[in-house]
N, C-alpha and C positions, 0 to 999 in steps of 0.2 A: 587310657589318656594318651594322647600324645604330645610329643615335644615339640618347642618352635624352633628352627632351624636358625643359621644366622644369617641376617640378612642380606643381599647380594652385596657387591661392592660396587657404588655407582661411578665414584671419583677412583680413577685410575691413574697410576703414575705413568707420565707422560715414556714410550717405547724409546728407547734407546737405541736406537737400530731402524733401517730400514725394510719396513716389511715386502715382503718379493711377491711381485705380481701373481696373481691368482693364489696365491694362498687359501686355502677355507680352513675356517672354524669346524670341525668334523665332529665334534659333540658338543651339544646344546640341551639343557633344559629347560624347557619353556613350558610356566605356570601360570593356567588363567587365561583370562581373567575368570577370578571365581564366579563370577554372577553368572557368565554362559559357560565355565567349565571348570566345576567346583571340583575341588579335590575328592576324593575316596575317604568313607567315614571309617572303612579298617586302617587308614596309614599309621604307620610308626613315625613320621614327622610331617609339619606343617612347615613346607617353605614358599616362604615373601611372593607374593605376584612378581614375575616375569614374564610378560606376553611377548605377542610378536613383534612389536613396537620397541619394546623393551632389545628384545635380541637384534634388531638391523642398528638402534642405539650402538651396545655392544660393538657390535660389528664396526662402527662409526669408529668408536672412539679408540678401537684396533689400529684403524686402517685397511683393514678387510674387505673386500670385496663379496665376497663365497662365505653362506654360511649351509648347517644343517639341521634345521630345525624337527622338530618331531611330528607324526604325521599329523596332528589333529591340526599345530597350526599352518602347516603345507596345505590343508586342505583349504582355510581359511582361506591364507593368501592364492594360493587356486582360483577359489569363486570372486575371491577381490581382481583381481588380476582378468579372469576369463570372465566377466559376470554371463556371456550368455551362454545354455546347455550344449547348443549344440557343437560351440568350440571346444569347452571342457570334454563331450564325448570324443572330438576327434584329437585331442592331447590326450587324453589319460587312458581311451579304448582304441580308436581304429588304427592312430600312428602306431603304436606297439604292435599290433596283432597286425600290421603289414610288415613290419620292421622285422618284426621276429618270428613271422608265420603261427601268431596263434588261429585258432581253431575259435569261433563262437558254437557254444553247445547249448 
């Protein structure tokens, strides 16, 4: 059986401070949504939907510009972002493998 974890915190106390440009959020975990990406039936806890919506929110109510999210919804906002393939091939294959001389095998 697992436990339910507690829930995010959506009401934040307002920052005290000015947060300095470019800043990023460098760890994120981003849940969900469970209908297109259900949790794991071995987990040791159940935590609250956080999607990606959910984390640029966050990011929002930071002041943040930069965040990092996990790859599953990097890949989302990818295909939201680039919808046609052949752009996503040349972002995510050919710029690199010219950039950094990879090798296609």
């Amino acid at each position: 059986m697992t436990r339910l974890c507690l829930l995010p915190l959506l009401q934040r106390t307002a920052l005290q401070f000015q947060v300095p440009v470019g800043v990023c959020d460098s760890h994120a975990h981003v849940f969900g949504p469970f209908a297109r990406h259900p949790p794991a039936d071995d987990r040791s806890d159940t935590p609250a939907e956080f999607d990606g919506a959910s984390f640029i929110a966050h990011l929002d109510q930071l002041g943040l510009t930069r965040g990092v999210p996990d790859d599953g919804v990097l890949m989302n906002l990818l295909a939201r972002w680039l919808p046609d393939p052949a752009q996503r091939q040349r972002v995510l294959v050919d710029n690199p493998a010219r950039l950094y001389d990879f090798t296609r095998s």
